[in-house]
N, C-alpha and C positions, 0 to 999 in steps of 0.2 A: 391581241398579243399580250397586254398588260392584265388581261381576267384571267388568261391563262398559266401566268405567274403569279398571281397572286392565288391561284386556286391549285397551285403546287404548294407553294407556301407553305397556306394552310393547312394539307394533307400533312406537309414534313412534320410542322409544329404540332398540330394531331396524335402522327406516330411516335413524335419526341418525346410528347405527356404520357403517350399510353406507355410506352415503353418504363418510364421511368415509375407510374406508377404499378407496372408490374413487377418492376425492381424490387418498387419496395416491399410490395407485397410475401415476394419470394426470398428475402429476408428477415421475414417476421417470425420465423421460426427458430433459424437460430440467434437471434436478438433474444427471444424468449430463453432461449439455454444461457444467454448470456447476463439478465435480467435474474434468474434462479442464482446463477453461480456468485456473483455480487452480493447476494442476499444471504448465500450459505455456504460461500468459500469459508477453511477457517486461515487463509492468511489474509483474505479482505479484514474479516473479525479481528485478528492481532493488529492490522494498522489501523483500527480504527477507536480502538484501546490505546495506541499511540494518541492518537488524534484528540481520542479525549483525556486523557493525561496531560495534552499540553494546553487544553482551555482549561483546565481545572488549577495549572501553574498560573494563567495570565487571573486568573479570577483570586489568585491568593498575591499576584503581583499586586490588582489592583485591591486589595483590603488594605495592605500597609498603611496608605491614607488616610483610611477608618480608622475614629479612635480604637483603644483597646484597651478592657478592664478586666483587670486580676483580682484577684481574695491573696493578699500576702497575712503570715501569721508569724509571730514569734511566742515561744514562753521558755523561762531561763528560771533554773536554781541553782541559788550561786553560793560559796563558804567560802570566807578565807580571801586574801588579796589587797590590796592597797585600800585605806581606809583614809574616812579625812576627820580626825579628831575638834570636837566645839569643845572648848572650857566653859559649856553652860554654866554647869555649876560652882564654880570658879569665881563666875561674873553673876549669878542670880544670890548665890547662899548668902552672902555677908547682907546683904539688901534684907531678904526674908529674915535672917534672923534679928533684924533692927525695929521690920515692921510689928514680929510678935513681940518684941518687949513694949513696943509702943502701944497696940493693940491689947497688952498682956494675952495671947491667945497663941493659938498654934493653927492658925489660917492658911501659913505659910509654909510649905513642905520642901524639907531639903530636896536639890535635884543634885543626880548625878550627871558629869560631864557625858556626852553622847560619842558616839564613834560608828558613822556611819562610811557600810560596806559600800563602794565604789561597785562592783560588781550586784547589778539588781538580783534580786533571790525572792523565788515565788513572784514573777514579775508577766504580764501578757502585753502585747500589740497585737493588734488583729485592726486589716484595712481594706477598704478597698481602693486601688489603686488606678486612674483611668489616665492611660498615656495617647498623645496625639501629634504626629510630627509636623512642623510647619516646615521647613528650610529641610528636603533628604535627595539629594541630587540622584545619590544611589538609588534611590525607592522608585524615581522619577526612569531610569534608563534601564532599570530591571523591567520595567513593566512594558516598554517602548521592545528591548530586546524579547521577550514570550513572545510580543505581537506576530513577532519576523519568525520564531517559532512555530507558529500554529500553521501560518503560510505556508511553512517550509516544509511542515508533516501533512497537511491538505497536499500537496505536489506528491506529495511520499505514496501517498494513500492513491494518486491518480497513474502514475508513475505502475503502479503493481496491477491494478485494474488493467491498464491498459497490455501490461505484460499476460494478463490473464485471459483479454482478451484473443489476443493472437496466439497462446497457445488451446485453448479454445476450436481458434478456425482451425488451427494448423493437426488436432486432433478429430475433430468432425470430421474435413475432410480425409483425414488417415484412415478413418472407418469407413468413410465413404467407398474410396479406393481399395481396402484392402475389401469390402464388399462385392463390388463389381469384379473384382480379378474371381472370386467365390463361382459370382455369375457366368463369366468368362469361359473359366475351366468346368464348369458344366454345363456348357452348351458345346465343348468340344469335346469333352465325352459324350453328349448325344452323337457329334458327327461321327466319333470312332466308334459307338456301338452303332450308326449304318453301315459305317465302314466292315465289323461284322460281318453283320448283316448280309450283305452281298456278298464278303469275298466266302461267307461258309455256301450262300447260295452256289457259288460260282463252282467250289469243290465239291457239292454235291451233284453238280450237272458234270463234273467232271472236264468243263473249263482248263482250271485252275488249281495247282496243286497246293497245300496246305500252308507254304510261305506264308504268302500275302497273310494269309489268317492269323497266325502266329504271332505276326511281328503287330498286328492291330490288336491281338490280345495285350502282348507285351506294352503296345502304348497305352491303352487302358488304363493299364497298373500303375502307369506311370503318371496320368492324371490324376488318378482316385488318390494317388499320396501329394501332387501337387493341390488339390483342394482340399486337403487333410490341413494342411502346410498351411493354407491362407483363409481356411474357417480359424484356426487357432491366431492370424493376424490381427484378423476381425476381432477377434473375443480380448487380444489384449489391448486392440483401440479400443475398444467399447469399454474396458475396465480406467485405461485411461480417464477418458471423454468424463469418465463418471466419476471418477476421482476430482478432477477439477472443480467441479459440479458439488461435492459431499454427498455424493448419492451412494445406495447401494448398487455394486462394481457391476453387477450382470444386472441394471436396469436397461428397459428397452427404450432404443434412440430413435428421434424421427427424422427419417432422410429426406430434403424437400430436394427429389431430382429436379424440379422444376429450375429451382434456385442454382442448381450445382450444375445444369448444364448452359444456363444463362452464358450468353457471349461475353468471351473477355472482355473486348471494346467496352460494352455497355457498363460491364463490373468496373474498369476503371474513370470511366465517366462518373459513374456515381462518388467517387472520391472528391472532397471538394476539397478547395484550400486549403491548406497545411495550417495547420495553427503551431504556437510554442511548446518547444516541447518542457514538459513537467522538468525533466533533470535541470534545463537551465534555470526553471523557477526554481529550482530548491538553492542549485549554487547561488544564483544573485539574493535571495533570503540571507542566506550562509556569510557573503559579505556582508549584507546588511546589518548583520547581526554582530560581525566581528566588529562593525565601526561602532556601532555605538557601546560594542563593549571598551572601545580607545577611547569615548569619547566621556564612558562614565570614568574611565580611568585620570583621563585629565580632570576631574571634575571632583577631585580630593581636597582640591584647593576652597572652595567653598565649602563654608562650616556648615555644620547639621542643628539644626536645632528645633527642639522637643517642647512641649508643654507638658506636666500633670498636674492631677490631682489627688488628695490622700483625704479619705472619708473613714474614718475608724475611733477604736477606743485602746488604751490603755492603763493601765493601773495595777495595783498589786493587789492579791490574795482575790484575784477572780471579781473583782467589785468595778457594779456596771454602773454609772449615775453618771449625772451632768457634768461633773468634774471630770471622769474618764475619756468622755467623748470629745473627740477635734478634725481638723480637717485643717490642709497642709495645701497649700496650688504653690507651683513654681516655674520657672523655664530651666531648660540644661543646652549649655553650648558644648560644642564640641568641635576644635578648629583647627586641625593635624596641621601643623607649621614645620616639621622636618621629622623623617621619617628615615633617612639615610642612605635616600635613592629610591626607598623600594617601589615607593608609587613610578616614579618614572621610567624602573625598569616593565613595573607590570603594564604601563602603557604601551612601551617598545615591543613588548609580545605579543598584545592587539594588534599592533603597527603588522607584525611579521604575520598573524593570521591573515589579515585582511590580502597579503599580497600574496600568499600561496593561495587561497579562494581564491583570490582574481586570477590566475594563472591556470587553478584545474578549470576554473571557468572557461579561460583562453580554449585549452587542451580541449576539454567536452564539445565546443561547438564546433571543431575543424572535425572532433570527430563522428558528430553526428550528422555532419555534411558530407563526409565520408560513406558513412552508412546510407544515406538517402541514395545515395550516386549507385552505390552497390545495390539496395535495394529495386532502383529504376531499371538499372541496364540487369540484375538478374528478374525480373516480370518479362522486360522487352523478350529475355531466351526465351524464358517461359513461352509466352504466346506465341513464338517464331517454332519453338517445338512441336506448337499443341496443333498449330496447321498445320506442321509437316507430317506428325503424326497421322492425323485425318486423310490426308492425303495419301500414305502408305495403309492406311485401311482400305481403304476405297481400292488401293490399285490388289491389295491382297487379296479380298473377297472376290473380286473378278478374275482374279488369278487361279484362286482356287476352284471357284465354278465353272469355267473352263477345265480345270484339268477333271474335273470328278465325270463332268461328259465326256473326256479323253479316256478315263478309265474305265467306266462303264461298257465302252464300244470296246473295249479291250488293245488300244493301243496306246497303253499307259502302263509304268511298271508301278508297284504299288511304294516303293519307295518314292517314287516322284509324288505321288499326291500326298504320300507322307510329309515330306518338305514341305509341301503346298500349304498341308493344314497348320503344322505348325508356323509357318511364316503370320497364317491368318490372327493364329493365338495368342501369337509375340505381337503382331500388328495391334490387336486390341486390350492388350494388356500395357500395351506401351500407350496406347491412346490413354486410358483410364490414368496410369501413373501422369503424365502431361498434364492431363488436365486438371487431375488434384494438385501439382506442382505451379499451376496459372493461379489455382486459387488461393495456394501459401504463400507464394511469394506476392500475390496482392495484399494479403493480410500483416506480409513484413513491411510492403509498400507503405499500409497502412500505418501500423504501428512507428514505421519511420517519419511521416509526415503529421501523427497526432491525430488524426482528422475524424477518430471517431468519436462520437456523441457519449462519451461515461456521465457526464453529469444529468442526463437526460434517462437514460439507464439504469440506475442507478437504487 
């Protein structure tokens, strides 16, 4: 008894892997459309321009650190302006003129008093200048806040993906379906030209008078514009599908029927645990981001403070030597001791960011739970549809094959199989819509619980 449960088992477990590895099999194809699109969407490309815009802000948050060195220059001509008068000669002349009588000689040259310009004239500085902040509380939470940044457009960036993906399925199978309805209605134009077929037989044997004929012409017509009608549905999913994709619109698609007639059961088994969804990483970034912008705001109280250095020359009329050249090091404080609120009102606005993010954050998660619940119980319709659908095929096909033997033997009016057929057409036109309808709304399923692999994809 116990070999023969254990050799059930094994069969199950067996059929479980095969099954799953034909899954996956039969999704390799459109994974492939989905792997293309990622690569050559161009609003993947715009957020990813996003993406990198905000590493390229965290990499200039984090230089601030880095010293920094400038070329500063001045040069000034100056006339005219406050002056500071020396009585050189005032205080030298009567001396010199004592020495030449002493000397008898004229060694000694009167000087005139000087009157030197305050305002430099024909005067250069040229430096370089290297600044380095030791003590910048700001420098320190700008760079902490990009961090909660790059996160928060990384979510951004997964967030559209994932949107991309589901419209994607929700596309595919749109051409899928509007494909098979194509198929549909011309295989029920074959059955109306047997229809034809017999009933001109029948008025040739003199059966049957020309009715019957007529009104199977007239349905005819009525086909041939109904696959007029859903060739052109086709061609605008297809232009869709390729849109998504950056393709040219009229490229050709590949439908894996294998994939697309897969059982719902097994299509939703393949769905694994929900993971988080991207919107909530971006809002809790989004707080994060607000707090420590409160946090650099309270953080004005702590002074700033700088180091440099000054590597240069100056002097007048362009002259470069050992006397021109110098160098200057210093520190700079800088200690905001009243401001007249404003720091504390700019804190109180942090304060008030941080509590509306926490609230849409509130909002978002009831209502992405919302969404899942909608999501679930519209699949559950779905698949209660898609076997009821099958089920009204099944009961139409035999419906109709019975009566086409009822009309043959001639005790069938031709409107009765008229109904028949139609019934059949509507039956599998309805199946087809069902079951593209199993597959989108697994694909919202999807997108509602996160659970597909983008970063894998990618």
């Amino acid at each position: 008894m116990s070999t023969t449960i254990n050799k059930r088992i094994t069969l199950m477990l067996f059929l479980f892997l095969a099954g799953t590895v034909q899954l996956s099999a039969q999704q390799a194809v459109i994974d492939n459309y989905i792997r293309e699109a990622f690569a050559n969407n161009d609003g993947i490309k715009q957020q990813q321009v996003q993406l990198e815009k905000a590493m390229y802000k965290l990499s200039e948050a984090r230089s601030l650190f880095l010293p920094g060195v400038s070329l500063l220059g001045t040069y000034t001509r100056a006339n005219g302006g406050r002056t500071i008068d020396l009585p050189i000669g005032d205080l030298l002349n009567p001396v010199y003129s004592t020495l030449n009588q002493l000397t008898a000689s004229n060694n000694f040259p009167q000087i005139k008093n000087a009157s030197i310009l305050l305002n430099p004239d024909n005067f250069y500085d040229a430096k370089f200048r290297t600044t380095l902040p030791l003590i910048n509380a700001e420098i320190y939470y700008n760079k902490q806040i990009r961090k909660e940044l790059i996160t928060q457009q990384q979510a951004a960036v997964n967030v559209y993906k994932r949107e991309l993906v589901r419209n994607i399925k929700s596309a595919y199978y749109m051409y899928y379906q509007a494909g098979k309805a194509v198929e549909i209605y011309r295989n029920s134009l074959t059955l109306v030209n047997e229809n034809i077929r017999i009933n001109q037989s029948l008025v040739n044997n003199g059966v049957r008078n020309t009715t019957a004929l007529t009104r199977s012409q007239s349905e005819k017509q009525k086909i041939e514009a109904l696959i007029t009608q859903a060739e052109n549905n086709s061609k605008n999913a297809q232009a869709y599908f390729n849109f998504l994709l950056n393709k040219k619109l009229d490229e050709q698609i590949i439908i894996d029927t294998t994939a697309l007639q897969a059982d719902a059961a097994d299509l939703a088994a393949a769905t694994v645990t929900a993971g988080e969804r991207e919107e909530l990483t971006q809002l809790k970034t989004g707080i994060a981001a607000y707090a420590l912008g409160a946090k650099m705001e309270k953080a004005y109280i702590i002074p700033k403070l700088n180091t440099f250095l000054d590597l240069g020359s100056q002097g007048f009329d362009w002259q470069l030597n050992n006397k021109s050249q110098y160098y200057m090091a210093g520190i700079n404080l800088q200690w905001d001791l009243f401001a007249s609120g404003r720091n504390t009102y700019k804190r109180k606005q942090a304060e008030s960011e941080v509590k509306y993010a926490q609230l849409q954050l509130d909002n978002t998660e009831k209502a992405l739970q919302l969404a899942l619940e909608q999501a679930t119980n519209n699949y559950a319709t779905a698949v209660s549809n898609n076997r009821s659908a099958g089920t009204q095929l099944a009961l139409a096909e035999k419906y109709y094959n019975d009566q086409v033997k009822v009309y043959k033997e001639g005790q069938l009016l031709y409107i009765e199989l008229l109904d028949a057929l139609n019934q059949l057409t509507n039956a599998r036109i309805q199946l087809s819509i069902t079951r593209a309808n199993v597959l989108t709304t697994l694909a919202d399923l999807e997108r509602t619980r996160a659970t597909y692999p983008i970063n894998t994809n990618n």
